[in-house]
C-alpha positions in Angstrom: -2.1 22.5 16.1 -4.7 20.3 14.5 -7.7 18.3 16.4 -8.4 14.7 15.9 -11.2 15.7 13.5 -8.8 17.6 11.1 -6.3 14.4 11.2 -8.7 11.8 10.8 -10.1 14.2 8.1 -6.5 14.7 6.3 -6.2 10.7 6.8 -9.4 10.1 4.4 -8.5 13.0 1.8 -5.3 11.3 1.4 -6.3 7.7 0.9 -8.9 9.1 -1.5 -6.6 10.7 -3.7 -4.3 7.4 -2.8 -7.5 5.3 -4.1 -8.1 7.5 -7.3 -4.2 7.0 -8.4 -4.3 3.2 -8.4 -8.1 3.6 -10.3 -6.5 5.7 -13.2 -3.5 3.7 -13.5 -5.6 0.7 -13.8 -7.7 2.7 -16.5 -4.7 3.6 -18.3 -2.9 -0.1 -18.7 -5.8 -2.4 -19.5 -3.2 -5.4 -20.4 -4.1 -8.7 -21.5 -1.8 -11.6 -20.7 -4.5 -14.2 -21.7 -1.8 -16.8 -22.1 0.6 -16.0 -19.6 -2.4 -15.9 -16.4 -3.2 -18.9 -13.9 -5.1 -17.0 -11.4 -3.8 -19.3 -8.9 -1.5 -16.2 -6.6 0.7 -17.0 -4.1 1.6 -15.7 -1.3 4.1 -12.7 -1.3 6.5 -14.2 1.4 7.8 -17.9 3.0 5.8 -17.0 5.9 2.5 -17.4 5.3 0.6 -16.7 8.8 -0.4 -13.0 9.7 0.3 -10.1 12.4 -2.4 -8.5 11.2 -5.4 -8.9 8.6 -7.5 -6.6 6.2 -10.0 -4.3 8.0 -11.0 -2.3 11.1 -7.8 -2.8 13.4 -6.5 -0.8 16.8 -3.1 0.8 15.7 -1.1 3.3 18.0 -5.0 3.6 20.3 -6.8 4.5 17.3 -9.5 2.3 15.1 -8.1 2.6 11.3 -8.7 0.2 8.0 -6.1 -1.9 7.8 -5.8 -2.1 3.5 -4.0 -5.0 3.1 -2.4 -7.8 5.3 1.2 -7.9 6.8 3.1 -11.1 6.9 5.7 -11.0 10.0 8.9 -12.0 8.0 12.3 -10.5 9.2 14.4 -7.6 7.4 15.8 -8.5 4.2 13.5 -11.6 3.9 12.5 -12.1 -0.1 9.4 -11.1 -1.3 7.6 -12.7 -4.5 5.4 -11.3 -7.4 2.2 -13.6 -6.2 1.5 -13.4 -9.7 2.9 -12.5 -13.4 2.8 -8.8 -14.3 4.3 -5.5 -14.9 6.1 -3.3 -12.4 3.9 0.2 -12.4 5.4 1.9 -9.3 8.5 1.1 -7.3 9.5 3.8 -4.8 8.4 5.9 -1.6 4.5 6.0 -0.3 3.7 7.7 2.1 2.0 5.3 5.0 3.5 2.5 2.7 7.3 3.3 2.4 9.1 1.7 -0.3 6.9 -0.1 -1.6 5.8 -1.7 -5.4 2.7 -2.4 -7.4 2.4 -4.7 -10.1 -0.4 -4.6 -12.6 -1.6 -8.3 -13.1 -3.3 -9.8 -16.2 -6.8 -9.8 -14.7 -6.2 -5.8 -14.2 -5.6 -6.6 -10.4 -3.1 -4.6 -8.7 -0.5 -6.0 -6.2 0.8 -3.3 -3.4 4.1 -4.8 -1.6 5.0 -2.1 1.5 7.7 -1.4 3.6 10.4 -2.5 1.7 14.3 -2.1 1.6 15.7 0.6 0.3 17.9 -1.5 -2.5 14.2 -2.0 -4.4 15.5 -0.8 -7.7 18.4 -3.5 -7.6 15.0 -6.2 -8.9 12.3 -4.2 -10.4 12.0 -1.0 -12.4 8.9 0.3 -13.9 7.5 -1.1 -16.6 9.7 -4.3 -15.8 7.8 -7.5 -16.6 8.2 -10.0 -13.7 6.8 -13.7 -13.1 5.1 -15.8 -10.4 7.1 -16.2 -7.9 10.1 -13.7 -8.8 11.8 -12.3 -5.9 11.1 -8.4 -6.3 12.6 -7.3 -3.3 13.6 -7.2 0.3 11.4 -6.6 3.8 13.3 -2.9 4.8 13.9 -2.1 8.4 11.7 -0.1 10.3 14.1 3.4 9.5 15.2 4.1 6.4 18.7 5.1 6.0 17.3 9.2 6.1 15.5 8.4 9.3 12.3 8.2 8.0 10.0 5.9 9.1 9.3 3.2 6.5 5.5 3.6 6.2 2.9 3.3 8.8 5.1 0.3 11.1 5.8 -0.7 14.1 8.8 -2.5 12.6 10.1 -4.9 10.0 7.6 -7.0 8.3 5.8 -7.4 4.5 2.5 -5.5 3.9 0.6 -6.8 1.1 -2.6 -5.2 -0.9 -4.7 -6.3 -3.9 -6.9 -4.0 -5.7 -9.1 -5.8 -8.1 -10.2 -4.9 -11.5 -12.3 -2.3 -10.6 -9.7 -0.8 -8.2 -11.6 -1.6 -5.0 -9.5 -3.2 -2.3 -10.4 -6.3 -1.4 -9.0 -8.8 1.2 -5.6 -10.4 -0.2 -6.8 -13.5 1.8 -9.8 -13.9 -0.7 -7.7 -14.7 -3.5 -7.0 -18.3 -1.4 -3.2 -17.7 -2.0 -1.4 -20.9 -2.9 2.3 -21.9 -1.3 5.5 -20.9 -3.7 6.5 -23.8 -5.0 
């Protein structure tokens, strides 16, 4: 059986190694889209209040750092590229679910979680995708092995942003515009 401190130890290894991924797959695909980049993202769903925000956050009793920030929208709601890119993952995280990035001009990284399951029916690796592109679905809480779709209490749209040097910062920061 483990103690809290082996957990909570597990819990950092693991987004470490998490962390280091999205560094060296940033390293490896320096892009340049110099003509095809507004910097002006938007936001990753219709609803564009919070459940819950980037940072220090009570989840299940315990303190943990919330890495993105979740938008409550409804199973099978449409979620949007918040800006133009490529598709470099598209598939099962674990503590994310189904879930994409998307490498962005700038050589910022998007991270969409806790999506549906039918994911590859609008993106693929290495798939190019614009501005406001619907690249998938909100997924239920379950997925259809009876996983658990990530780290959720239910339905809703988890969204990340790494920057160009990898480090997460707060999607809010990047003063996310309405889709138009």
């Amino acid at each position: 059986m483990f103690n809290k401190f082996q957990i909570i130890k597990k819990f950092y290894i693991f987004f470490f190694i998490f962390t280091l991924l999205i560094q060296i797959i940033i390293s490896l695909c320096k892009t340049t889209y110099s003509n095809t980049f507004s910097n002006d993202f938007i936001y990753p769903s219709d609803i564009t209040y919070t459940s819950s925000e980037f940072g220090y956050r009570i989840l299940y009793g315990k303190s943990n750092f919330h890495t993105g920030t979740d938008f409550p929208v409804p199973q099978g709601s449409n979620v949007y590229a918040t800006e133009n890119g490529t598709v470099k993952s598209c598939g099962f995280i674990q503590g994310y679910g189904i879930c994409i990035t998307i490498l962005h001009p700038n050589n910022y990284i998007s991270l969409y979680a806790h999506l549906d399951e039918n994911v590859k029916s609008f993106v693929y690796i290495g798939k190019e995708v614009l501005k406001g592109d619907v690249i998938a679905n909100v997924g239920p809480k379950y997925l259809s092995n009876g996983v658990l779709n990530g780290n959720t209490t239910g339905p809703h749209l988890h969204f990340t942003i790494y920057n160009e040097k990898g480090k997460l910062i707060n999607p809010l920061s990047l003063n996310l515009k309405k889709k138009s």
